[in-house]
C-alpha positions in Angstrom: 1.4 14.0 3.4 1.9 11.8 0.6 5.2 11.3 -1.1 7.1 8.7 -3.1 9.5 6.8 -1.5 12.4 7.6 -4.2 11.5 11.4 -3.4 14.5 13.9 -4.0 15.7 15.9 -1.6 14.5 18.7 -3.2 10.6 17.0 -3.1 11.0 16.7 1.0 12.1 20.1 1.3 8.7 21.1 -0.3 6.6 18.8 1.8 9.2 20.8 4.7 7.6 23.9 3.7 4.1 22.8 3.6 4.7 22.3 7.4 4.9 18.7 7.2 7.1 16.9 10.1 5.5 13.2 9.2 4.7 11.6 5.5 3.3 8.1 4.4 4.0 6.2 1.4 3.3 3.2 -0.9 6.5 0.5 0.3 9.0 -0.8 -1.8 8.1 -4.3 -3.4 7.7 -7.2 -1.4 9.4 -8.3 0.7 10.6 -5.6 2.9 14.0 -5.8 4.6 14.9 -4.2 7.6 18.1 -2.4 5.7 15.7 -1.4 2.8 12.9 0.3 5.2 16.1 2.1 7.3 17.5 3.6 4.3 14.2 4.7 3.2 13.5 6.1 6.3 16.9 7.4 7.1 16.8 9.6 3.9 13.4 11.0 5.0 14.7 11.7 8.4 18.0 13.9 6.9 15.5 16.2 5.5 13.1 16.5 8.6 10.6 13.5 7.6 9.2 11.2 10.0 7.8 8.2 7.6 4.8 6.9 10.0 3.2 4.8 7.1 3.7 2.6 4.2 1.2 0.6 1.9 2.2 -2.8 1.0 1.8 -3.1 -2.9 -0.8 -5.0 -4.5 -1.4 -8.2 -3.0 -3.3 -10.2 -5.7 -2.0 -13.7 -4.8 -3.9 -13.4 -1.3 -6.5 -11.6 -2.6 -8.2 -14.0 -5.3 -6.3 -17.1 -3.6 -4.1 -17.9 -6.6 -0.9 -19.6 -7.2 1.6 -18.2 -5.3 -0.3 -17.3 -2.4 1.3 -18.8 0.6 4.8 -17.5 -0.8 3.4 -13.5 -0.3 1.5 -14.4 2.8 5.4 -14.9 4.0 6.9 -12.2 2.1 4.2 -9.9 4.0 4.9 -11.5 7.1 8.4 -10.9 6.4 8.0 -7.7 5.9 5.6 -6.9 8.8 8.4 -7.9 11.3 11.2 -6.0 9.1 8.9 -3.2 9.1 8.4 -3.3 13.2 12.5 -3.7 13.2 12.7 -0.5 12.3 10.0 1.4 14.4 7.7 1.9 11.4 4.7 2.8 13.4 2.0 1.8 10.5 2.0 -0.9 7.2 -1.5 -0.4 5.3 -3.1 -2.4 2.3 -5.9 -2.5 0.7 -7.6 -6.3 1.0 -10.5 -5.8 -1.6 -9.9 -7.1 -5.4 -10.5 -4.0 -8.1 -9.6 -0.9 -6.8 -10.5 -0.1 -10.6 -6.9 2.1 -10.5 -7.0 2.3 -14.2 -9.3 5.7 -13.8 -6.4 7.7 -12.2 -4.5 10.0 -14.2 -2.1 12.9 -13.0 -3.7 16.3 -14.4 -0.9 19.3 -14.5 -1.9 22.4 -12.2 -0.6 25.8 -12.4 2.5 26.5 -11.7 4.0 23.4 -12.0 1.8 21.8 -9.4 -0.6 18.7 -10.1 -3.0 17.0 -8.6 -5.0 13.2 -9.1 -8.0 13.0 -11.6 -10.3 10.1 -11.9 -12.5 9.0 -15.1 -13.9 5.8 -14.5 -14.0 5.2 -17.9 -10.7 5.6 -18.9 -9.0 2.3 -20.3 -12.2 0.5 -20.1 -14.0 0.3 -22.9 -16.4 -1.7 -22.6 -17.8 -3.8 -19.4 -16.4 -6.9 -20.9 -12.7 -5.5 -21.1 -10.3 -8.6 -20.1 -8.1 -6.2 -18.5 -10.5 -6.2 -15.3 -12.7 -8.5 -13.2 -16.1 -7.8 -11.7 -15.8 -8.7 -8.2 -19.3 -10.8 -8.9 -17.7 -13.3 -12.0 -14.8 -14.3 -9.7 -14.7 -18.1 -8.9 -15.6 -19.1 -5.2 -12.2 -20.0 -5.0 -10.6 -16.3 -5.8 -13.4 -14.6 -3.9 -12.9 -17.0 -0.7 -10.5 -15.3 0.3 -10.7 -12.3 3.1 -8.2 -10.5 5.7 -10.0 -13.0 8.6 -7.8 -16.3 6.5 -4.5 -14.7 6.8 -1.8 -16.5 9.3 -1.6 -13.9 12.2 2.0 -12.9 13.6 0.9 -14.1 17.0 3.3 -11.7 19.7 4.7 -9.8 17.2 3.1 -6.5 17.8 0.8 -6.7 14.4 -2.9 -6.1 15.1 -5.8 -5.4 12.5 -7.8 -2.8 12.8 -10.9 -4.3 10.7 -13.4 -4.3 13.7 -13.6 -0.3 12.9 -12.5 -0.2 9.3 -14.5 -3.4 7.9 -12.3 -6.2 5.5 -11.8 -3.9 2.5 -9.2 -1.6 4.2 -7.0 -2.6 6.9 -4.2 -1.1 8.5 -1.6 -3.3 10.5 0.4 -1.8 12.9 3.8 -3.3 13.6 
């Protein structure tokens, strides 16, 4: 199940009850530390949580090959080895560049419950918004880049999966 990784107590004990023993999660920003991940982990674990995956956040440097680039393709190097410190068993992002996120919206359920909606028009107005780029009007430069030109962590226990997923969602496994 799906859970933040500032959950309360409280929030765990409810995954708990839904029977859950293991949760995954968006990570902290980059880079990871070992410490960080533990003490992530560790609070999951006092409640009866096994974290088995976290998403690295947005990548966009690496994605459309722009300044900073080589700086996160070592912060998520970093943080694949922190996160194989600590026996996290999976790290997953998503390599593709609009994952139009703007659409979702939390809808209140009954009871107090909620769930994820999606309008793909919300917050874009028009198709020439500035807040978002067509994967098609991107430079050669910003679309050049792909999972396959990302350094690998030769010996370190990180494989892609992408012969069975494809590039535009990978999971690492450190």
């Amino acid at each position: 199940m799906n859970i933040a990784t500032n959950a309360t107590p409280a929030e765990m004990r409810v995954h708990k009850q839904f029977g859950a023993d293991y949760v995954h999660m968006s990570g902290p920003r980059l880079p990871w530390t070992g410490s960080g991940l533990r003490t992530i982990m560790d609070g999951f674990k006092a409640e009866g949580l096994t974290v088995i995956n976290m998403m690295l956040p947005t990548i966009t440097a690496i994605i459309y090959n722009r300044d900073g680039r080589d700086d996160q393709i070592q912060q998520v190097q970093d943080s694949l080895r922190a996160a194989g410190a600590v026996g996290l068993p999976v790290v997953e992002y998503n390599f593709y560049g609009h994952r139009l996120t703007e659409g979702y919206y939390h809808v209140p359920g009954r009871g107090g419950s909620g769930y994820l909606g999606y309008d793909y028009n919300r917050k874009m107005d028009s198709p020439a918004d500035d807040k978002w780029t067509y994967p098609n009007t991107r430079s050669a430069d910003e679309a050049a880049m792909t999972p396959k030109d990302l350094p690998p962590l030769a010996n370190e226990g990180a494989h892609t999966s992408e012969e069975t997923l494809g590039e535009h969602h990978v999971l690492l496994k450190a």
